[in-house]
N, C-alpha and C positions, 0 to 999 in steps of 0.2 A: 504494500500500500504506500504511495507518495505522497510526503505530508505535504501541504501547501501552507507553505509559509505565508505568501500576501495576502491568504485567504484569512488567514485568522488573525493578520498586523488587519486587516481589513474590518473581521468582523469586532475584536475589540475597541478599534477605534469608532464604530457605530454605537457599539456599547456605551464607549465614555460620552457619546454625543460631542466626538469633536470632526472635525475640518480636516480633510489632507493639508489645507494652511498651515493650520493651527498643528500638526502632530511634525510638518516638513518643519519650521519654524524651532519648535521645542527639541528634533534632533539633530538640525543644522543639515538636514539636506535638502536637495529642491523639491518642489511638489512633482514633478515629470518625473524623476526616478522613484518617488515613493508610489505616486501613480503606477508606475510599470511594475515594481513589487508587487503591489499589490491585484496584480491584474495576471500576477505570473511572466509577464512575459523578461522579468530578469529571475534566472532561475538559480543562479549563487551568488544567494549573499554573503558577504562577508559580515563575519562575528565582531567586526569594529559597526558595522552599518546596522547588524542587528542589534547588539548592545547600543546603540544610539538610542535605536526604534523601541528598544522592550525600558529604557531608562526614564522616555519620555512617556510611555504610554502608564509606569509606575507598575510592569510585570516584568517575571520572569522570563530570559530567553529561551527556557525550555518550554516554555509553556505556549512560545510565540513559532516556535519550532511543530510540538507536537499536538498542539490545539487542545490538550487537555488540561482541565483543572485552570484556565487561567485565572490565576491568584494576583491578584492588584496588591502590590507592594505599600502603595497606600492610596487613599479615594479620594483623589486633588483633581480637580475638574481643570480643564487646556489653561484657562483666564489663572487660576491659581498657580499652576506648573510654570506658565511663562513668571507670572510675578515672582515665584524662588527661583527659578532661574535666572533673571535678571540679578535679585538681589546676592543671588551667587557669585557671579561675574563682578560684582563692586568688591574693592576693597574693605576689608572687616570693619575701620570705622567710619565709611560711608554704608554701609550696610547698614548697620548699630545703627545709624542718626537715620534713613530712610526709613528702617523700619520701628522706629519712636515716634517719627511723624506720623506714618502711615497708621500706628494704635489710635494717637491723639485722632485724629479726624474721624478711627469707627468707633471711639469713645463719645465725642460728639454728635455723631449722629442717633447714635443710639439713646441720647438722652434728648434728641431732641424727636427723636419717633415715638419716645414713653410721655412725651407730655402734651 
């Protein structure tokens, strides 16, 4: 039996309700070659492009290999994925200060949605 790998980078990516945008974005390749993964018509991937693809999607590359059990490493929707990953890419105390600001603002709004 042939696993289909695009098939299931495919079908999990339905799952999370995201965007070939959104998932080419989060693991830094274009949407034309995640397209063609996913369509099969590139039939070896490479373990750098898969680890990209199961990193971004928050699974295992076994799981994105053998379509079974995919287990979400954690349940961060595309919009949250790209936000740590942004604040990944900053430096530690631009990090720290982005994401103090970025508290204060849902501290605020939350207090002004309760009144």
């Amino acid at each position: 039996m042939e696993n289909n790998v695009g098939g299931n980078i495919a079908r999990e990516r339905h799952n999370q309700n995201m965007t070939q945008e959104q998932l080419a974005e989060l693991s830094d390749l274009t949407i034309n070659y995640l397209s063609k993964i996913e369509r099969g018509f590139t039939k070896n991937v490479s373990t750098n492009t898969l680890s990209k693809i199961s990193k971004a999607l928050g699974v295992t590359m076994d799981s994105l290999v053998y379509g079974k059990d995919i287990k979400s490493s954690e349940k961060l929707g595309p919009n949250l994925r790209q936000l740590v990953k942004f604040l990944n890419s900053l430096e530690s105390e631009q990090s720290e200060q982005l994401s103090k600001r970025l508290l204060e603002v849902i501290k605020l709004s939350q207090k002004t949605n309760n009144n």
